[in-house]
C-alpha positions as CSV (number, residue, x, y, z in Angstrom):
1,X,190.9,124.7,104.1
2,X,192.9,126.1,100.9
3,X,194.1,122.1,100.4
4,X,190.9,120.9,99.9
5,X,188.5,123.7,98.8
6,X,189.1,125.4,95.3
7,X,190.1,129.1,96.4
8,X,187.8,130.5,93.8
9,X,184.7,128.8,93.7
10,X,184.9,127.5,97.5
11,X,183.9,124.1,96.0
12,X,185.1,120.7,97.9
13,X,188.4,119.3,95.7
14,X,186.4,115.5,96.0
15,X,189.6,114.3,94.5
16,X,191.8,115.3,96.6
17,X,189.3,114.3,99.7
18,X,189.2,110.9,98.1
19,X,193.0,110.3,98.3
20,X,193.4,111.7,101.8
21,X,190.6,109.0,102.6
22,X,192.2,106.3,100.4
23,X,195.4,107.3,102.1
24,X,194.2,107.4,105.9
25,X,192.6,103.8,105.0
26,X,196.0,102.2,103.5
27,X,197.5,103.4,106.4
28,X,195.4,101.8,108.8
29,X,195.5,98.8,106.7
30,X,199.1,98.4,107.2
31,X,199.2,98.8,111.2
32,X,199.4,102.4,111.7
33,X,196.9,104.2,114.2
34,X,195.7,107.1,112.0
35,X,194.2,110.6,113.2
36,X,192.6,113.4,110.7
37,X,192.8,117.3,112.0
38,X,190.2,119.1,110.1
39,X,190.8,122.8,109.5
40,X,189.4,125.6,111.8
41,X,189.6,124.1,115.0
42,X,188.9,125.1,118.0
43,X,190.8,124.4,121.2
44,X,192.4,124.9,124.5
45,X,192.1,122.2,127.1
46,X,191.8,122.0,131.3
47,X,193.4,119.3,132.8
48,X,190.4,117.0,133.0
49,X,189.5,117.9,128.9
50,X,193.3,117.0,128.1
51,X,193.6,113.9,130.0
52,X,189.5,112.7,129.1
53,X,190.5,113.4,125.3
54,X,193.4,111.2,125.5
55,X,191.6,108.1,126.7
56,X,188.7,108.9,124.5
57,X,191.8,109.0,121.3
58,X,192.7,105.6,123.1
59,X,189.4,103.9,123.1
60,X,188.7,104.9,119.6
61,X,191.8,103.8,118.0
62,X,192.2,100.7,120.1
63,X,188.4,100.1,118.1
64,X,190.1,100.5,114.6
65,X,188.5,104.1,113.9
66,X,190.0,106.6,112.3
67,X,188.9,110.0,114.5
68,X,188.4,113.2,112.8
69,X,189.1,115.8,114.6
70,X,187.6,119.9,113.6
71,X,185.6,122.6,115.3
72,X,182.7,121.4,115.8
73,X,184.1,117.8,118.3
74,X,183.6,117.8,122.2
75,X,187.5,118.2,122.3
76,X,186.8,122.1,121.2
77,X,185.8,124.9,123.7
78,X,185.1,128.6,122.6
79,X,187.5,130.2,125.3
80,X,190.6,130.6,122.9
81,X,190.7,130.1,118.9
82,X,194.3,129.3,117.8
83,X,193.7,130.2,114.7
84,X,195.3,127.4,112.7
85,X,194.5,123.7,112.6
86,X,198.6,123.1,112.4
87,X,198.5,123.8,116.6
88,X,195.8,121.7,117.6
89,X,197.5,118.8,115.1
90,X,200.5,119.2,116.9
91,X,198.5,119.0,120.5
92,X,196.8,116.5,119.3
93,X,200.0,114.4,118.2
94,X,201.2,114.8,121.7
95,X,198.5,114.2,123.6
96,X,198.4,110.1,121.7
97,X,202.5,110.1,121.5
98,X,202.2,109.7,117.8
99,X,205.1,108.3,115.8
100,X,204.4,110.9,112.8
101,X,202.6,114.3,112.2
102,X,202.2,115.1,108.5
103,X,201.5,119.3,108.1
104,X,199.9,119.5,104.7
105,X,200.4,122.5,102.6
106,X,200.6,123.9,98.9
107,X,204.2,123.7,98.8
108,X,206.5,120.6,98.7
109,X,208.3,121.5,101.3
110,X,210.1,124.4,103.3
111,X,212.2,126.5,101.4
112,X,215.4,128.6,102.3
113,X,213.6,131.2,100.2
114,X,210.5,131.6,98.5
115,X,210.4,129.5,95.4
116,X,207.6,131.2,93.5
117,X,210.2,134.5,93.6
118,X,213.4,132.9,93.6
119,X,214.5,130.0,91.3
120,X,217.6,129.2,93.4
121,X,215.5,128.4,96.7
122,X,216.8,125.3,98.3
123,X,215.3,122.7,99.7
124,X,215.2,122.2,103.6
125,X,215.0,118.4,104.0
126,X,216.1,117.3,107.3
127,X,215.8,120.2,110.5
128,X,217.4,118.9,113.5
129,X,216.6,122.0,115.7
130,X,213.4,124.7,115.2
131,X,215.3,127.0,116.6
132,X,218.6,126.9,114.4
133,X,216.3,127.0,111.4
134,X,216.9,129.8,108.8
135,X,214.1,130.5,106.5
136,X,211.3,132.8,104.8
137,X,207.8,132.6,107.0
138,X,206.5,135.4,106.1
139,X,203.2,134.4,104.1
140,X,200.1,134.1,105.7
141,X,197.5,131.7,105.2
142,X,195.4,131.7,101.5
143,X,192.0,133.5,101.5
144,X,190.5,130.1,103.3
145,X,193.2,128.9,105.1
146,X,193.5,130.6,108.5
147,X,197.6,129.7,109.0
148,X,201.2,130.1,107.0
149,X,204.3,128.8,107.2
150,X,205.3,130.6,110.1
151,X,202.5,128.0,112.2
152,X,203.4,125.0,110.5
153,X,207.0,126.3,112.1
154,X,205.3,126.5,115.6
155,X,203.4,123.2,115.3
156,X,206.7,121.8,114.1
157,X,208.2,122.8,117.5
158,X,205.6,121.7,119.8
159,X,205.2,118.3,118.1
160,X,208.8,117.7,118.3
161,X,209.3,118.7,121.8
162,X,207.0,116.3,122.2
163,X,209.4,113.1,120.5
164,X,207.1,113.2,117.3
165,X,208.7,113.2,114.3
166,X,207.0,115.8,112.0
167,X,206.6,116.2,108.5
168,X,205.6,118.9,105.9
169,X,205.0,118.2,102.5
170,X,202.2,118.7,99.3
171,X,198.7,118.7,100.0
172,X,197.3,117.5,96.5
173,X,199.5,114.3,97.1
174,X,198.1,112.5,100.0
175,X,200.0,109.6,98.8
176,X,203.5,111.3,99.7
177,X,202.4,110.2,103.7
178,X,202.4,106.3,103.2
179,X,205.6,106.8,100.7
180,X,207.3,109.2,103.2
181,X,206.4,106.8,106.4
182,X,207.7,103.9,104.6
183,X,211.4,105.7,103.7
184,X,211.3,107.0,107.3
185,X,210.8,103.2,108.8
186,X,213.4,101.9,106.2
187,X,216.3,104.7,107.5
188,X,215.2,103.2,111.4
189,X,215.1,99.7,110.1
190,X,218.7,100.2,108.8
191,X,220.0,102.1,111.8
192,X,218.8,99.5,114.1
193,X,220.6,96.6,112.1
194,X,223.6,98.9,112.2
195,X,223.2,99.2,115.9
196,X,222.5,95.7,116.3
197,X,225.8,94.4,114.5
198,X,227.8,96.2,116.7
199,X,226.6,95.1,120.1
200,X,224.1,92.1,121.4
201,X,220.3,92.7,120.9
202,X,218.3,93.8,124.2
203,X,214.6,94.1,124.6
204,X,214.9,98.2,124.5
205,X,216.7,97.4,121.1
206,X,214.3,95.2,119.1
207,X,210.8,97.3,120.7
208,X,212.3,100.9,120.1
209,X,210.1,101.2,117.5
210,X,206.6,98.8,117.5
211,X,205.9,99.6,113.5
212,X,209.6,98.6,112.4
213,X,208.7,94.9,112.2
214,X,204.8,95.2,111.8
215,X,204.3,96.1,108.3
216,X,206.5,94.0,105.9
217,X,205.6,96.9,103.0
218,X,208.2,99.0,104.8
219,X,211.2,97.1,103.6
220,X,212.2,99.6,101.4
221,X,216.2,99.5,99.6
222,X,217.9,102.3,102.3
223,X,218.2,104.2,98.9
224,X,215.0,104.8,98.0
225,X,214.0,108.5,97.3
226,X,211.4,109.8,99.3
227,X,209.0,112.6,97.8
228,X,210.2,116.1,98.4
229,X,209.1,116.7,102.0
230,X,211.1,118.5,105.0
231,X,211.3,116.6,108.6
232,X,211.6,118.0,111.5
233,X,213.5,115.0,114.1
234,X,211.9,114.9,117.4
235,X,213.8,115.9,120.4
236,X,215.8,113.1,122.2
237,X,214.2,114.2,125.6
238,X,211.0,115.1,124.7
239,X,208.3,117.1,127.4
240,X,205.5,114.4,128.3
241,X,201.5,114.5,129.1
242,X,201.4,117.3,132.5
243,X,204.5,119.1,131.8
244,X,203.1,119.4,128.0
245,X,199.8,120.6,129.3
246,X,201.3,123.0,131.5
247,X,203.5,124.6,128.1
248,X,200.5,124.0,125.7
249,X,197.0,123.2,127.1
250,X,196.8,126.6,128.9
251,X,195.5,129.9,128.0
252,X,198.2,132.2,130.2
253,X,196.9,135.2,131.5
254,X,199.5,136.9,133.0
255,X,203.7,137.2,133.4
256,X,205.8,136.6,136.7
257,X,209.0,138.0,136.2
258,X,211.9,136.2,138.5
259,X,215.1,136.6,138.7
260,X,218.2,134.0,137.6
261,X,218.2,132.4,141.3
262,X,214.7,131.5,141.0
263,X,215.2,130.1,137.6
264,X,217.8,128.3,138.8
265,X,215.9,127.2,141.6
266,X,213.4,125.5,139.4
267,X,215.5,124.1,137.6
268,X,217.2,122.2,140.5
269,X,213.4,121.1,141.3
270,X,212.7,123.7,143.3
271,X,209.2,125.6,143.7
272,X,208.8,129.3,142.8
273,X,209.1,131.5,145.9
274,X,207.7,135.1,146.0
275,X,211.8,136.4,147.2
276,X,212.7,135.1,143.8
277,X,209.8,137.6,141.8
278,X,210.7,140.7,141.3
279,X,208.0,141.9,138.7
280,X,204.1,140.9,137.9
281,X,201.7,141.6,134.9
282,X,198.3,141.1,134.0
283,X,195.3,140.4,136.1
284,X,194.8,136.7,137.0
285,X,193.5,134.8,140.0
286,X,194.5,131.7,141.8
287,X,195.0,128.5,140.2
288,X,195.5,130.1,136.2
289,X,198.4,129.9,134.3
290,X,201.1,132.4,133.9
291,X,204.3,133.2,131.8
292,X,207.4,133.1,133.7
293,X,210.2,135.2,132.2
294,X,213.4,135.3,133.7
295,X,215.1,138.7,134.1
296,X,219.0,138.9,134.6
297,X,220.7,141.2,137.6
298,X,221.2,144.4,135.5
299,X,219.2,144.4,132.8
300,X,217.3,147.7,132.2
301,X,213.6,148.1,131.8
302,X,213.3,146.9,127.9
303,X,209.7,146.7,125.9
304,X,207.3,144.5,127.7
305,X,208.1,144.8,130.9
306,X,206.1,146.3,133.2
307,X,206.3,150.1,133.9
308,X,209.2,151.0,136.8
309,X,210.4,147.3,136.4
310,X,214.7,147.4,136.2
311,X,216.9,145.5,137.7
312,X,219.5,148.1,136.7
313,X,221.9,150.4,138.8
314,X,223.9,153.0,138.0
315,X,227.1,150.9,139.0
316,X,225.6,148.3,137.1
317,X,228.2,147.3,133.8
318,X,226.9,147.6,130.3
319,X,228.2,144.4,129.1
320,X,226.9,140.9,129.4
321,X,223.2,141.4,130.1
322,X,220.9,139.3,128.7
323,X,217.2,140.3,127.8
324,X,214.7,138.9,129.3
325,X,213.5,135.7,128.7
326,X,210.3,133.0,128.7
327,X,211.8,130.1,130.3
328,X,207.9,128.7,131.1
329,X,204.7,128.3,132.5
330,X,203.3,127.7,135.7
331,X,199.8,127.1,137.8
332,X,199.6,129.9,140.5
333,X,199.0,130.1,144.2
334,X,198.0,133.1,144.5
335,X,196.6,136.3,142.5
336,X,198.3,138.9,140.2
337,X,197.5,141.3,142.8
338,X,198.8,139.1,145.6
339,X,202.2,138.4,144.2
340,X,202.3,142.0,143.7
341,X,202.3,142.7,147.5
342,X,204.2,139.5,148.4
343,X,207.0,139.9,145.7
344,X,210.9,140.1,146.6
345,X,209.8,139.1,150.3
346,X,210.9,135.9,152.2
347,X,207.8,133.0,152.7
348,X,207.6,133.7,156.2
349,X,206.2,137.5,155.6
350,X,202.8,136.7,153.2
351,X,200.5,135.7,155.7
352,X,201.6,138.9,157.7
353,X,201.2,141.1,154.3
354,X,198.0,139.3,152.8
355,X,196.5,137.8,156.5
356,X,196.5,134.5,155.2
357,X,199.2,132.2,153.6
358,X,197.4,129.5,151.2
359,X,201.1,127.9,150.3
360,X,204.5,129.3,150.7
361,X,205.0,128.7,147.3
362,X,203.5,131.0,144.8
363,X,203.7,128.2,142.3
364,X,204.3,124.5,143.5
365,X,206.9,122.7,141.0
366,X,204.8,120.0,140.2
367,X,202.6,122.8,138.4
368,X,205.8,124.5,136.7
369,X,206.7,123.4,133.4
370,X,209.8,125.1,131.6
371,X,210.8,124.8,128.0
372,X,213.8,123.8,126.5
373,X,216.4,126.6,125.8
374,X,217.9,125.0,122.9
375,X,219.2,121.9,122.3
376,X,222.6,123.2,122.2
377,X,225.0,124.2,125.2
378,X,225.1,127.6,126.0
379,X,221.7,128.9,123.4
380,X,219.6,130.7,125.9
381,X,217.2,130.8,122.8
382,X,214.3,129.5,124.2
383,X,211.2,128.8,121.4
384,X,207.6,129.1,123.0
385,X,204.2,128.8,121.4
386,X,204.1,132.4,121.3
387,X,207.4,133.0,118.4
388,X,209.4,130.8,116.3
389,X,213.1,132.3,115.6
390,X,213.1,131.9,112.4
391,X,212.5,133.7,109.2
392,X,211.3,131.2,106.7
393,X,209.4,131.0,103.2
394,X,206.7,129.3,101.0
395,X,202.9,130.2,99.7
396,X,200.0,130.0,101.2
397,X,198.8,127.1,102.9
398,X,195.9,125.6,104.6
């Protein structure tokens, strides 16, 4: 809201309204498929909501309309506020696999320090990995604006891990969108004849990217210097439709803890057994989303686990332990208080503990969805919706 409504008369900035429209419009003119995400929205989606807002998206841009998207759209439901209109952007870029997702805020771009308190702050231009980044988040959102930095950082990350390149620059430019698009097609246009002078040209060649020979105003000189902005490249494997649902579209309501076989039991494909669970918090029922955190062989009982939860001995060494970690979420079989009585115990046992055994599985894998820890071997730094790990810096922003 703070990027286009004056702070201290709460008036409508109709100029800067008038570019972002003049903006989305040029846009559109020149082939892109443009979406608006209003501020204050509202939204967390079941599966049906997720998948009938996508086709709705996909009827309304294959009409030529420019959807707006705030609080008050049939997308929203009053079960959980996020709290920032950055999230649902970032949801909303993944849920239509957009190319781009412009985050506009009151700074030109992401800072290694704050810039209004220190004139030597640098730049941030290009980030490769959320999770490698180094910088100041600590200011929250203006008087209107409900987000900071520090959520501009988590849409960032979801967005990404999605395969959308996303971008943050200056609010009371619009026009730095259409300038920064056009210097990011050029850079692809470039690397594609680079790529294409070195071996023959194949049909997953010339259609990697359907904008690059659609709109002859992005022939831009290779050395043309974009407005100050920072962009975020998307992940080369990036999470798609369910599996982004599962990680983003759900409310969890609980943790299963598990320990490293079952981890590495789901990553092999497997489903989530109750043996491999050795902890379980919160009260949820069948059917809702969880956390799963992984907990390694040793580890003592650190803050946030559940009371008399350790996996430590007394023979147990004091080196090499990691903490524990969120590696995911998943769609549950049975209840919190289920899984409590079922947990560390081999498939065959539930229907003799509970009387009944809906599934062996206490989460099938299809319904599993984990995130990526890192992009780099051997970072067990997993990001989740929940944290960025990073300490970054600007103003405030819408």
């Amino acid at each position: 809201s703070s990027s286009i409504v004056d702070e201290n008369s709460h008036q409508p900035l109709l100029s800067i309204l008038t570019l972002i429209v003049e903006t989305a419009v040029k846009l559109h003119e020149d082939g892109h498929r443009v979406i608006i995400v209003s501020s204050g929205a509202i939204a967390k989606l079941k599966r049906i909501q997720y998948q009938n807002a996508q086709n709705t998206f996909a009827e309304l841009l294959n009409m030529g309309v420019i959807p707006i998207v705030n609080e008050n759209d049939t997308l929203a439901v009053s079960e959980i506020r996020f709290g920032d209109n950055d999230t649902l952007s970032a949801i909303t870029a993944a849920m239509v696999q957009a190319d781009y997702l412009f985050l506009m805020t009151d700074v030109d771009c992401l800072y290694d320090k704050n810039p209004r308190t220190n004139l030597d702050a640098t730049p941030i231009e290009v980030v490769e990995d959320v999770a490698s980044l180094e910088a100041d988040v600590s200011s929250a959102g203006s008087s209107l604006g409900t987000g900071g930095m520090a959520t501009k950082l988590i849409a960032a990350r979801l967005a990404t891990s999605a395969g959308v390149t996303t971008v943050i620059t200056r609010s009371s430019n619009p026009g730095n969108v259409a300038n920064v698009v056009n210097y990011c097609q050029s850079l692809k246009s470039i690397q594609q004849e680079d790529l294409s002078s070195s071996q023959p040209l194949t049909p997953a060649t010339v259609d990697e990217d359907p904008l690059s020979n659609s709109m002859p105003s992005l022939q831009l000189e290779a050395s043309t210097k974009p407005p100050l902005h920072t962009r975020f490249l998307p992940d080369p494997e990036p999470i798609r439709d369910r599996s982004f649902w599962l990680l983003y579209g759900l409310t969890a309501h609980g943790t299963i803890f598990i320990d490293e076989g079952a981890h590495r039991a789901l990553i092999s494909k497997a489903g989530l057994l109750p043996v491999g669970i050795i902890g379980v918090q919160g009260n949820f029922a069948q059917q809702e989303a969880v956390r799963l955190v992984v907990v390694s062989t040793g580890c003592p009982n650190p803050s946030g686990l559940p009371d008399g939860l350790s996996t430590a001995t007394s023979a147990a060494p004091a080196v090499d332990i990691k903490p524990p970690l969120e590696i995911g979420r998943a769609l549950v079989n049975y209840s919190a208080a289920e899984i409590a009585r079922i947990k560390g115990l081999q498939s065959t046992r539930i229907e003799g503990i509970l009387g009944y055994a809906h599934s062996e599985y206490v989460a099938l894998r299809e319904n599993v969805s984990l995130v990526r820890i890192g992009r780099e071997k051997g970072n067990r730094t997993a990001e989740t919706v929940d944290a960025v790990g990073a300490r970054s810096s600007t103003g405030q922003t819408s």
